[in-house]
N, CA, C and O atoms as a GROMACS GRO file, in nm:
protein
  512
    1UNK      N    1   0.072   1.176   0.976
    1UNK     CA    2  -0.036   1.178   0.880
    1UNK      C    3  -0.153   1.090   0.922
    1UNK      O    4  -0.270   1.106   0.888
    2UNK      N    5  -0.104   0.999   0.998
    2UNK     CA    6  -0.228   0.902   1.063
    2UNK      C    7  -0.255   0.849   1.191
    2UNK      O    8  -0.293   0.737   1.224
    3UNK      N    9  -0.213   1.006   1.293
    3UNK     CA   10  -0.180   0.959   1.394
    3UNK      C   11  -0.380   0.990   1.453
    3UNK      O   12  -0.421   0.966   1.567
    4UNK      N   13  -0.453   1.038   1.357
    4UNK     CA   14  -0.598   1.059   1.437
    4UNK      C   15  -0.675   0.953   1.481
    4UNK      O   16  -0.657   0.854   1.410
    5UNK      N   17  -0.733   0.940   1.547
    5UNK     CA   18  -0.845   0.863   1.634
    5UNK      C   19  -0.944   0.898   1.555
    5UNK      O   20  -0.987   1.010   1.528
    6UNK      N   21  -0.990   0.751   1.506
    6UNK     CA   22  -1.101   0.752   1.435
    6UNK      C   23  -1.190   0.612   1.460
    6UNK      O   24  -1.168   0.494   1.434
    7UNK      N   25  -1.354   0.717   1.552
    7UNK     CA   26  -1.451   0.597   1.572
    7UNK      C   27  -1.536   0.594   1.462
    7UNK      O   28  -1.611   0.497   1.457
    8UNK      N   29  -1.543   0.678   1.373
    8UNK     CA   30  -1.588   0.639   1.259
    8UNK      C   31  -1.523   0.574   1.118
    8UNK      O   32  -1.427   0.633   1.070
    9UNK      N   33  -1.574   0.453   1.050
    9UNK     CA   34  -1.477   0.385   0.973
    9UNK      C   35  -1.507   0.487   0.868
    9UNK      O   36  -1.394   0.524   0.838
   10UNK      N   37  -1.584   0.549   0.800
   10UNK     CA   38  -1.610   0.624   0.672
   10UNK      C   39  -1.515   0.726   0.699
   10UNK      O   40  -1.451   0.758   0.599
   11UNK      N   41  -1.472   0.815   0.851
   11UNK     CA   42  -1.423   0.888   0.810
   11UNK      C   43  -1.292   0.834   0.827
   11UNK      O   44  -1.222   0.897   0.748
   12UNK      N   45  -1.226   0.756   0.885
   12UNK     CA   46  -1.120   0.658   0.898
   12UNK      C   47  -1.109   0.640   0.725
   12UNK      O   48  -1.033   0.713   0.661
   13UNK      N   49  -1.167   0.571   0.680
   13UNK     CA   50  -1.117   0.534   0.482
   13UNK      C   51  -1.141   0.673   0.399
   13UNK      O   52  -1.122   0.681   0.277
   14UNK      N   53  -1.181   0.774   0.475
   14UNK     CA   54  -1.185   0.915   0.377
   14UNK      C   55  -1.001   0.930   0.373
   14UNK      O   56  -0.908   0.922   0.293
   15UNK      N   57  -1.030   0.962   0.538
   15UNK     CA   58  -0.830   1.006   0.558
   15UNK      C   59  -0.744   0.929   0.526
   15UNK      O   60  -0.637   0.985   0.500
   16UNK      N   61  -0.746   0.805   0.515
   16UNK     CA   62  -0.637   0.708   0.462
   16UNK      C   63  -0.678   0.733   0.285
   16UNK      O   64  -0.573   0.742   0.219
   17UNK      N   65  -0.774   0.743   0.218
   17UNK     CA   66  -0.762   0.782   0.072
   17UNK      C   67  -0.686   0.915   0.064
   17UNK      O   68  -0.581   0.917   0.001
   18UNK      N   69  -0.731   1.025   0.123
   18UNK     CA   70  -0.638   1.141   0.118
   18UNK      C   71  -0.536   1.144   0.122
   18UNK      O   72  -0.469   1.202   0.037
   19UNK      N   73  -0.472   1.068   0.245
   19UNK     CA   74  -0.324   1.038   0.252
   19UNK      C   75  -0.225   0.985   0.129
   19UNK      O   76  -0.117   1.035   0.096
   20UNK      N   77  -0.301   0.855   0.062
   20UNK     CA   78  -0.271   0.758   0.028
   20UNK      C   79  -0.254   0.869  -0.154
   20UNK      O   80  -0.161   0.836  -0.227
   21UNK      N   81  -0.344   0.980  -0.198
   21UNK     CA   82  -0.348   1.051  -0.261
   21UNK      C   83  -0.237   1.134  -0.306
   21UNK      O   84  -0.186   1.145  -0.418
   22UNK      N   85  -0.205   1.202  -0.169
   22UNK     CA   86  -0.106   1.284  -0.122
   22UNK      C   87  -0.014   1.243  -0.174
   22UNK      O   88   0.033   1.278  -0.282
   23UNK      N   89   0.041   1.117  -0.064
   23UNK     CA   90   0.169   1.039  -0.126
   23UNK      C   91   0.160   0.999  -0.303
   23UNK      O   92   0.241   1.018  -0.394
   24UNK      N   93   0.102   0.972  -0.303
   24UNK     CA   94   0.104   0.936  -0.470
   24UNK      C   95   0.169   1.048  -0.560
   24UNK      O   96   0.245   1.015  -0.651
   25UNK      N   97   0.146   1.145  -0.542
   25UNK     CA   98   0.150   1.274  -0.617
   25UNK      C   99   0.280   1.353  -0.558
   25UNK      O  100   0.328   1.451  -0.615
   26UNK      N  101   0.341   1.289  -0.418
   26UNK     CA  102   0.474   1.381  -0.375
   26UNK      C  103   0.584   1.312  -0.409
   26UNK      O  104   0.597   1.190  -0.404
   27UNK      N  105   0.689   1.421  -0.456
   27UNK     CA  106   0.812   1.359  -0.506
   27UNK      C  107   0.900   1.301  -0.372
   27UNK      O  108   0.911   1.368  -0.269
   28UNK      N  109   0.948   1.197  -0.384
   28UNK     CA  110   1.012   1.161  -0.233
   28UNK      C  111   1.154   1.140  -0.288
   28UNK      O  112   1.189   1.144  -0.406
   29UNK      N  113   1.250   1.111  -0.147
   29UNK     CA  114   1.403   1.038  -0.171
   29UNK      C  115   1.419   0.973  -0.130
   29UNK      O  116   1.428   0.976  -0.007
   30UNK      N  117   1.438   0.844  -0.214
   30UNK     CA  118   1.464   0.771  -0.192
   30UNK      C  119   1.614   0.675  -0.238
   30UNK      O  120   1.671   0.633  -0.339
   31UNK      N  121   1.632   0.678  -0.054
   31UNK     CA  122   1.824   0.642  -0.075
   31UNK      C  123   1.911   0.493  -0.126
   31UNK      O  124   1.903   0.374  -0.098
   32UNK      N  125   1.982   0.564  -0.203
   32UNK     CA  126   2.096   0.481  -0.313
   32UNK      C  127   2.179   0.392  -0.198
   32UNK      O  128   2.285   0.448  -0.170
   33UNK      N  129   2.160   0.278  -0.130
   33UNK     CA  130   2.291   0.203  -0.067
   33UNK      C  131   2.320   0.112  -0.136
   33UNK      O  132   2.236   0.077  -0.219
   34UNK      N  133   2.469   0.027  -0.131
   34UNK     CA  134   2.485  -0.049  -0.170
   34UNK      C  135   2.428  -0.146  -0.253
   34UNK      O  136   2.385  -0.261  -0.242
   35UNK      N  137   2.452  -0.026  -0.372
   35UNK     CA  138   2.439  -0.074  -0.537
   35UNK      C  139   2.230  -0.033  -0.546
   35UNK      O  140   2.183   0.031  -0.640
   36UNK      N  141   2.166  -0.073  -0.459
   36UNK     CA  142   2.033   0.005  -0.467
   36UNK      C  143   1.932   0.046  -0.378
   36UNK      O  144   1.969   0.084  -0.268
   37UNK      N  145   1.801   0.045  -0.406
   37UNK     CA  146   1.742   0.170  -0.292
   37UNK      C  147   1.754   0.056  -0.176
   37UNK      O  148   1.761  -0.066  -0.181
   38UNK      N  149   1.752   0.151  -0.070
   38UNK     CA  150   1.772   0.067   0.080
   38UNK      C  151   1.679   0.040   0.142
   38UNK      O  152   1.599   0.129   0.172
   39UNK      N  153   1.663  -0.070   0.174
   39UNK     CA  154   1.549  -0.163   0.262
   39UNK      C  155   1.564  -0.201   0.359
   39UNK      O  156   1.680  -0.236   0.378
   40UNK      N  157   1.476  -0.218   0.471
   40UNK     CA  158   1.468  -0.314   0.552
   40UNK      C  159   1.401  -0.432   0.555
   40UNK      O  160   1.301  -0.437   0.484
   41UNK      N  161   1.438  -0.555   0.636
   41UNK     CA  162   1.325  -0.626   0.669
   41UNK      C  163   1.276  -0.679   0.763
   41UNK      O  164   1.347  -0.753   0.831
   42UNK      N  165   1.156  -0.663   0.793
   42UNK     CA  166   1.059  -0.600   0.931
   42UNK      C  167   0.880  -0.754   0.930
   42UNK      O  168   0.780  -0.744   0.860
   43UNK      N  169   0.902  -0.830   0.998
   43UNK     CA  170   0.823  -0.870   1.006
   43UNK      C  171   0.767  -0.938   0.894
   43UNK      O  172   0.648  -0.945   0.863
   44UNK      N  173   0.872  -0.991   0.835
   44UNK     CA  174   0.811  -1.101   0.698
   44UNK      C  175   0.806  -1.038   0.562
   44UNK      O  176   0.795  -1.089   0.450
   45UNK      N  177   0.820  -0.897   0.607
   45UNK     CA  178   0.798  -0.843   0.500
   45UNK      C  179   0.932  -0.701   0.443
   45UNK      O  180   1.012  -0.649   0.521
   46UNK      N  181   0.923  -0.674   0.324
   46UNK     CA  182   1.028  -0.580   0.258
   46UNK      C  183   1.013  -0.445   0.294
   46UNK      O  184   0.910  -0.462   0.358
   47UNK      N  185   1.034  -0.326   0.304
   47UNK     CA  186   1.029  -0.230   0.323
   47UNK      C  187   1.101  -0.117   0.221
   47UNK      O  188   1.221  -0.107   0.248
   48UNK      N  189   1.066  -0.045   0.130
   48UNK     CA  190   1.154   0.097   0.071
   48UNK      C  191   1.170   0.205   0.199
   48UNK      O  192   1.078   0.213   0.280
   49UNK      N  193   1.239   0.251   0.208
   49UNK     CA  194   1.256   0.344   0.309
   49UNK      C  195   1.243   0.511   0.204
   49UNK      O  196   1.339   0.564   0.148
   50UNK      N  197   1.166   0.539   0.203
   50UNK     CA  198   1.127   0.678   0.129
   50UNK      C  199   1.119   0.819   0.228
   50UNK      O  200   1.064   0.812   0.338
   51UNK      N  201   1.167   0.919   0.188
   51UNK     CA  202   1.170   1.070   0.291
   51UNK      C  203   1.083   1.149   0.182
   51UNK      O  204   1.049   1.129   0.066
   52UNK      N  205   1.067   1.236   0.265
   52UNK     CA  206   0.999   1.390   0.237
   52UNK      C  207   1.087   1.480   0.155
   52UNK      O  208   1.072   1.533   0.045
   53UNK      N  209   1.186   1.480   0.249
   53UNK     CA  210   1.274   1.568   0.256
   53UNK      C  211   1.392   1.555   0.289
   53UNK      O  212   1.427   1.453   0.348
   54UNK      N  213   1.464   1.636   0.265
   54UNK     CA  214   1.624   1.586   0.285
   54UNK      C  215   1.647   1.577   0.454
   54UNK      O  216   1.710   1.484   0.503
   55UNK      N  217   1.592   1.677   0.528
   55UNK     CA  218   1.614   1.651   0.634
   55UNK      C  219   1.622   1.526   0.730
   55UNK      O  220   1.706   1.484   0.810
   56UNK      N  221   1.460   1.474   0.674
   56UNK     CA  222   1.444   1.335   0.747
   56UNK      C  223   1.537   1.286   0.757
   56UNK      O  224   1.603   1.274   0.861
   57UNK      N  225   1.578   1.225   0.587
   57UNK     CA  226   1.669   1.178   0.513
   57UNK      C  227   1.771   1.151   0.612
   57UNK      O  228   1.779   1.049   0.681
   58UNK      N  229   1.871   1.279   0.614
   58UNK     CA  230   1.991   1.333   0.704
   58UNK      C  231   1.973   1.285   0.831
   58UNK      O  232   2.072   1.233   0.882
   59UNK      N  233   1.845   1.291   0.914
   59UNK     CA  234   1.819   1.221   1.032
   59UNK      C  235   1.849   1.143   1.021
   59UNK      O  236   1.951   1.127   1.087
   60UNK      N  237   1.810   1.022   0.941
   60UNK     CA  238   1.804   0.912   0.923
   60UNK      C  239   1.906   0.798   0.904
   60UNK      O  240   1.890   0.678   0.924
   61UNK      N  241   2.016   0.864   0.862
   61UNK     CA  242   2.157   0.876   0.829
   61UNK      C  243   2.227   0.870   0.911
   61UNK      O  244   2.325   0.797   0.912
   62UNK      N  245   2.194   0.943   0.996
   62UNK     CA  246   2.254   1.024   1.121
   62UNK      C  247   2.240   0.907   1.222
   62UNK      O  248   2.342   0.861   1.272
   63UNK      N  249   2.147   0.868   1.246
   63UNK     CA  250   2.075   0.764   1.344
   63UNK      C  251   2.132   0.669   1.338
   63UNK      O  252   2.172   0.607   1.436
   64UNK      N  253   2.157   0.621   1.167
   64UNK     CA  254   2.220   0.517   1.156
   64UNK      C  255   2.405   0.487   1.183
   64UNK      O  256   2.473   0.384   1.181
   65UNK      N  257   2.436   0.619   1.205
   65UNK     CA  258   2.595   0.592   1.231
   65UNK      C  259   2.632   0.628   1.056
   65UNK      O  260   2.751   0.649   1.033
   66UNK      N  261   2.554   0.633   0.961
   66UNK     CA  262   2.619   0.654   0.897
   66UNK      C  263   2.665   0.810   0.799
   66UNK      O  264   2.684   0.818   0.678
   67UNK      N  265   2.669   0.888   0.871
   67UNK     CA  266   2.691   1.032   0.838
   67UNK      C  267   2.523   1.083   0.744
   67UNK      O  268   2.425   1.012   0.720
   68UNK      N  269   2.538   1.177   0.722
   68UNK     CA  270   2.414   1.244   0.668
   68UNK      C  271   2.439   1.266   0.475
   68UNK      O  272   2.345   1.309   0.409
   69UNK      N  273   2.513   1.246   0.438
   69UNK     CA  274   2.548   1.253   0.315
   69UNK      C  275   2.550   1.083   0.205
   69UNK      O  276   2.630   0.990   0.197
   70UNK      N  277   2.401   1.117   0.132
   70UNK     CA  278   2.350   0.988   0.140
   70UNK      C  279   2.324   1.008  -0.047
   70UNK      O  280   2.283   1.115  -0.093
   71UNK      N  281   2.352   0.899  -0.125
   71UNK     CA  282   2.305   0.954  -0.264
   71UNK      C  283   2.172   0.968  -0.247
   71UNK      O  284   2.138   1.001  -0.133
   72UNK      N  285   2.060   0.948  -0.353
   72UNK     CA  286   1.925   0.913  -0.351
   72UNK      C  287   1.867   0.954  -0.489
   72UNK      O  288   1.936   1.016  -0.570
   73UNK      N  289   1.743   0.918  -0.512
   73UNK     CA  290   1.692   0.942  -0.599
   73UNK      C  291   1.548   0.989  -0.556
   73UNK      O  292   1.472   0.945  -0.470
   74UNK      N  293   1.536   1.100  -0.653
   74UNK     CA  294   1.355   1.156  -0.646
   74UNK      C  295   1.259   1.074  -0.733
   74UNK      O  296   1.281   1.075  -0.854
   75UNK      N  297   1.132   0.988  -0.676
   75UNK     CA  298   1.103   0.962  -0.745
   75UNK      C  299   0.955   0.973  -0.697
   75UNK      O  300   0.942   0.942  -0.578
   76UNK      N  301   0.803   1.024  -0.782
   76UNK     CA  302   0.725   1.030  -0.731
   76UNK      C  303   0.646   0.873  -0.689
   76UNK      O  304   0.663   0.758  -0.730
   77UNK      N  305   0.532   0.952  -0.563
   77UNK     CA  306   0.474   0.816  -0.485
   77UNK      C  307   0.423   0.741  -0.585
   77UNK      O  308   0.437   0.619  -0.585
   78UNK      N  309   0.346   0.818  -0.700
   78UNK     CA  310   0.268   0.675  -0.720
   78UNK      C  311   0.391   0.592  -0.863
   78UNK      O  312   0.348   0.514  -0.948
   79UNK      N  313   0.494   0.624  -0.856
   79UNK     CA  314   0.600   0.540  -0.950
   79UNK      C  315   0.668   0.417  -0.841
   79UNK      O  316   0.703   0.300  -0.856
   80UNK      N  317   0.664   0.489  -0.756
   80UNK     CA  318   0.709   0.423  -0.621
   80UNK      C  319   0.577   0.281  -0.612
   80UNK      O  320   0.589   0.167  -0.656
   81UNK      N  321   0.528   0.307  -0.581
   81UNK     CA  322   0.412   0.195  -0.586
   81UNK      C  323   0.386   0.132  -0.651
   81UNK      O  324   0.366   0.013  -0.626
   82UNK      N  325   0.370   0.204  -0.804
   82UNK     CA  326   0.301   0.140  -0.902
   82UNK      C  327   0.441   0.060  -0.970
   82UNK      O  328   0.436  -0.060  -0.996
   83UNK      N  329   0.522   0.113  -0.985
   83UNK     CA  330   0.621   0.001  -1.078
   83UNK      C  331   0.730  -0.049  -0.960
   83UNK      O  332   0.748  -0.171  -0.962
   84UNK      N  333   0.794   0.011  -0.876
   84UNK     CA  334   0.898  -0.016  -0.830
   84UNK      C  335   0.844  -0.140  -0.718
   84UNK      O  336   0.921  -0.231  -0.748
   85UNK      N  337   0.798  -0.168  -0.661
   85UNK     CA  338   0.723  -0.263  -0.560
   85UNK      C  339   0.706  -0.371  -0.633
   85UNK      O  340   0.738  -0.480  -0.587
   86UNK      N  341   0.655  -0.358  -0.750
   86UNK     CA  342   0.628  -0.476  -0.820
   86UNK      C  343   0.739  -0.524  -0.884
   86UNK      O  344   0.731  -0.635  -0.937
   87UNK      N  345   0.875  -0.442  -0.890
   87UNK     CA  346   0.978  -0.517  -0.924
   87UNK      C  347   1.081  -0.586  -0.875
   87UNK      O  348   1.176  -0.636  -0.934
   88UNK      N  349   1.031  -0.581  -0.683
   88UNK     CA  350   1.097  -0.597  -0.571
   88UNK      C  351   1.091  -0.784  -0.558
   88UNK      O  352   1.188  -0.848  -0.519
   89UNK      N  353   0.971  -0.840  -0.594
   89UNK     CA  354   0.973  -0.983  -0.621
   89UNK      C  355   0.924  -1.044  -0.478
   89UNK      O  356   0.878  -1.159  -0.475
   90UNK      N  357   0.931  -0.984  -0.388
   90UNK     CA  358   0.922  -1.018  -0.258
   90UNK      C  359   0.777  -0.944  -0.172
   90UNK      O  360   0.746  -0.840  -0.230
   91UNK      N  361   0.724  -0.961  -0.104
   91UNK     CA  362   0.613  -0.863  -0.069
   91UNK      C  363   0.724  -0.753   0.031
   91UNK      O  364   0.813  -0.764   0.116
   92UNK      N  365   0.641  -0.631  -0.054
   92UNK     CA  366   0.691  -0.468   0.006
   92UNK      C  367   0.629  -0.372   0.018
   92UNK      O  368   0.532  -0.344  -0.052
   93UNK      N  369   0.670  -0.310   0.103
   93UNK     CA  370   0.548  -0.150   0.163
   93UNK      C  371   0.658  -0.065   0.159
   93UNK      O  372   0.774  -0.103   0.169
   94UNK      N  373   0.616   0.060   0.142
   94UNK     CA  374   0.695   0.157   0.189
   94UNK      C  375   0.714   0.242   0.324
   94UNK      O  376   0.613   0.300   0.361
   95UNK      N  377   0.839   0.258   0.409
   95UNK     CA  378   0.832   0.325   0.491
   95UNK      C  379   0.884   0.445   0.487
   95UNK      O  380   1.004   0.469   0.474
   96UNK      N  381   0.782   0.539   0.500
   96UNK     CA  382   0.779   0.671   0.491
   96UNK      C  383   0.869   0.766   0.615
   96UNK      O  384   0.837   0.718   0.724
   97UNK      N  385   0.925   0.830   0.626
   97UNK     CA  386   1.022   0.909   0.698
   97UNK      C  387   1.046   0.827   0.828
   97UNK      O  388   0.978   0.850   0.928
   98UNK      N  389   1.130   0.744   0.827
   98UNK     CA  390   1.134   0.643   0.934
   98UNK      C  391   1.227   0.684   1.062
   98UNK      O  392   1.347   0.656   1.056
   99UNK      N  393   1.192   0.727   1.138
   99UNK     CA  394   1.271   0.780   1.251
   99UNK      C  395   1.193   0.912   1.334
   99UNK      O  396   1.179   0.926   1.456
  100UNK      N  397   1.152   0.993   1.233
  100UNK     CA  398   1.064   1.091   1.244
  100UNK      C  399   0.962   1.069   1.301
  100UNK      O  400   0.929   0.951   1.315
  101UNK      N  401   0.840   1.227   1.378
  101UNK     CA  402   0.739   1.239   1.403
  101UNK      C  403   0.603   1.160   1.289
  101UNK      O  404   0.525   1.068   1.317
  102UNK      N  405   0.609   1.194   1.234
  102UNK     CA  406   0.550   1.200   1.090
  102UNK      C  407   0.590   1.091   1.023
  102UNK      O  408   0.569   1.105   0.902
  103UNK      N  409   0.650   0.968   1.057
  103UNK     CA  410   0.678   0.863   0.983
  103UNK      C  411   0.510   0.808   0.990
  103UNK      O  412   0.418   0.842   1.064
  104UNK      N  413   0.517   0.715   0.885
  104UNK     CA  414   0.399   0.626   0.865
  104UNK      C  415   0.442   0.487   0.737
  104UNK      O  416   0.542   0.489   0.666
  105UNK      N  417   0.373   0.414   0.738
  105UNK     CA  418   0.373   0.299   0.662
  105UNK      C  419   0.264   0.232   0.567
  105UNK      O  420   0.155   0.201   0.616
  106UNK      N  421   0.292   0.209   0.428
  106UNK     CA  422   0.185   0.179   0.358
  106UNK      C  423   0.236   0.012   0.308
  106UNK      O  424   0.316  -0.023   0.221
  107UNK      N  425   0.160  -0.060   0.394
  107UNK     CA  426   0.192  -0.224   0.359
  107UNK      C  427   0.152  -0.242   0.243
  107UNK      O  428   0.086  -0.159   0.181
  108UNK      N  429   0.196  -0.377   0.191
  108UNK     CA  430   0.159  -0.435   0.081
  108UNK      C  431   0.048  -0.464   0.048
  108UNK      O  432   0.045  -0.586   0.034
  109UNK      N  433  -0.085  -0.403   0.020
  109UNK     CA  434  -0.199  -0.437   0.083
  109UNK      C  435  -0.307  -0.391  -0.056
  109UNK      O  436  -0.307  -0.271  -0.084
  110UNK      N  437  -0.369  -0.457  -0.116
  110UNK     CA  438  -0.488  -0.423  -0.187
  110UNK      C  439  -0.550  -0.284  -0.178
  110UNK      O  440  -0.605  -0.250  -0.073
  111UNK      N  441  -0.542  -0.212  -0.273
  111UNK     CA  442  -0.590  -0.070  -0.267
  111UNK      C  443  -0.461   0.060  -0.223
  111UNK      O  444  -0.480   0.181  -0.210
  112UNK      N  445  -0.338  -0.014  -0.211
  112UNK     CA  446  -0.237   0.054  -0.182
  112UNK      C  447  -0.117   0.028  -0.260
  112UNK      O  448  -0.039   0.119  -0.285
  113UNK      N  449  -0.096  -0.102  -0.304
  113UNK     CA  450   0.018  -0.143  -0.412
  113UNK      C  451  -0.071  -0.219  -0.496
  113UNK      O  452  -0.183  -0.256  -0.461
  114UNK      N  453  -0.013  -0.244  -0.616
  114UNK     CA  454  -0.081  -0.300  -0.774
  114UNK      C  455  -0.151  -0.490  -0.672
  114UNK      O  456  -0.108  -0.557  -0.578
  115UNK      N  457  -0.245  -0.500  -0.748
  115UNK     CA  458  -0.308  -0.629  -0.682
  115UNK      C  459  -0.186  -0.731  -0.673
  115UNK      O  460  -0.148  -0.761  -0.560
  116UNK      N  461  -0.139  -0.772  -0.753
  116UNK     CA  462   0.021  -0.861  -0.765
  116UNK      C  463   0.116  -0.863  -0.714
  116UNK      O  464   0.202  -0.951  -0.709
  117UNK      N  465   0.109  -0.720  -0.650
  117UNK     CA  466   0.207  -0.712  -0.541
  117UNK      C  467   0.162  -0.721  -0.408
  117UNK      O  468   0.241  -0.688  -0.320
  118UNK      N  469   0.026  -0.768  -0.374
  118UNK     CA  470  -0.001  -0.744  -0.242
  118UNK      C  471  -0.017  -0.870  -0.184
  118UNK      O  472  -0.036  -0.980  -0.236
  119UNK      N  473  -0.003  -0.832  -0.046
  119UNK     CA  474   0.005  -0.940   0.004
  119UNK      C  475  -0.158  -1.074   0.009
  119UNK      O  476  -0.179  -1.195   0.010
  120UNK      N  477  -0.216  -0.973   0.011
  120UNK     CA  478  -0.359  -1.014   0.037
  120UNK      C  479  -0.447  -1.062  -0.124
  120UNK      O  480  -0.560  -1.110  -0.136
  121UNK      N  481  -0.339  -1.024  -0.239
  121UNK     CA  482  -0.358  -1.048  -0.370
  121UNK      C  483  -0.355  -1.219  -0.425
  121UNK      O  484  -0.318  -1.321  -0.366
  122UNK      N  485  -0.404  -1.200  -0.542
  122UNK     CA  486  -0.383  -1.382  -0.616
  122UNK      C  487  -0.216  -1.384  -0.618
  122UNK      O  488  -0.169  -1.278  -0.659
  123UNK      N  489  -0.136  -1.468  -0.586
  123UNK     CA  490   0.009  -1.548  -0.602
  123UNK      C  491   0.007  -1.544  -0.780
  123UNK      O  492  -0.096  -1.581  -0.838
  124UNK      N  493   0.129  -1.496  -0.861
  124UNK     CA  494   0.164  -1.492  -0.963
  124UNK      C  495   0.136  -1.626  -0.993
  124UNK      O  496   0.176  -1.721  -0.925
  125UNK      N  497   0.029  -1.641  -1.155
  125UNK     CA  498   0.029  -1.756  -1.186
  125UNK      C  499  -0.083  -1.812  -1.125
  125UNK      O  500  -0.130  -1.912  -1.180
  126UNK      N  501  -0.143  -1.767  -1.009
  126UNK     CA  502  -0.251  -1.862  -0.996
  126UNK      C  503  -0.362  -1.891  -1.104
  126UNK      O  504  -0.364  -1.837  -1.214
  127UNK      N  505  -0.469  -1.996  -1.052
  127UNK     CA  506  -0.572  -1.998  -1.136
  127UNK      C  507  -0.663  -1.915  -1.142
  127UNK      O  508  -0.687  -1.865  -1.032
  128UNK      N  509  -0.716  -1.883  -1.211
  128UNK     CA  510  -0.841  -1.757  -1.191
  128UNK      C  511  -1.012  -1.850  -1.204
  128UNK      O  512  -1.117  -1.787  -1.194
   0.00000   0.00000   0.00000
């Protein structure tokens, strides 16, 4: 989804809004491990691991040694963002079909998760 070369920044922040759109509005699966959705952690920071599709999914599974038969839950992008991130407590992005062509990543980042959850946001409680 964001693999284009872009020397222009306007059209660079057109395609990342489109994207960022997209996802909001697609139902994803996201997998049930041990007791809840499954994460990694990658560089300081939390990760949801979210699919497209079952296939990824099954890749993904697969990769891991751990067979392809995985619970999960559908839940759309922007519920994913908007409430579930913010209930993670920790700074988190989602990684989108992770193993795959077509994987991509939306960090914790202002204009992509609720201001409170981002990394680049005011710290709960600060002063205003």
């Amino acid at each position: 989804m964001l693999t284009e070369d872009f020397t222009d920044v306007d059209a660079a922040r057109e395609h990342v809004a489109a994207t960022l759109g997209e996802f909001r509005r697609s139902l994803l699966l996201v997998p049930i491990r041990y007791g809840g959705v499954l994460t990694g952690d990658q560089g300081g920071l939390r990760w949801i691991y979210a699919f497209t599709g079952p296939d990824t999914l099954t890749a993904f599974a697969r990769a891991r040694g751990e067979g392809g038969e995985w619970e999960f839950r559908q839940v759309y992008g922007a519920r994913l963002l908007d409430e579930t991130l913010a209930e993670v407590g920790v700074p988190c992005g989602v990684a989108v079909d992770v193993g795959s062509e077509g994987a991509f990543l939306l960090p914790p980042v202002k204009g992509i998760v609720p201001d409170e959850a981002a990394v680049d946001g005011e710290p709960e409680g600060a002063a205003e």
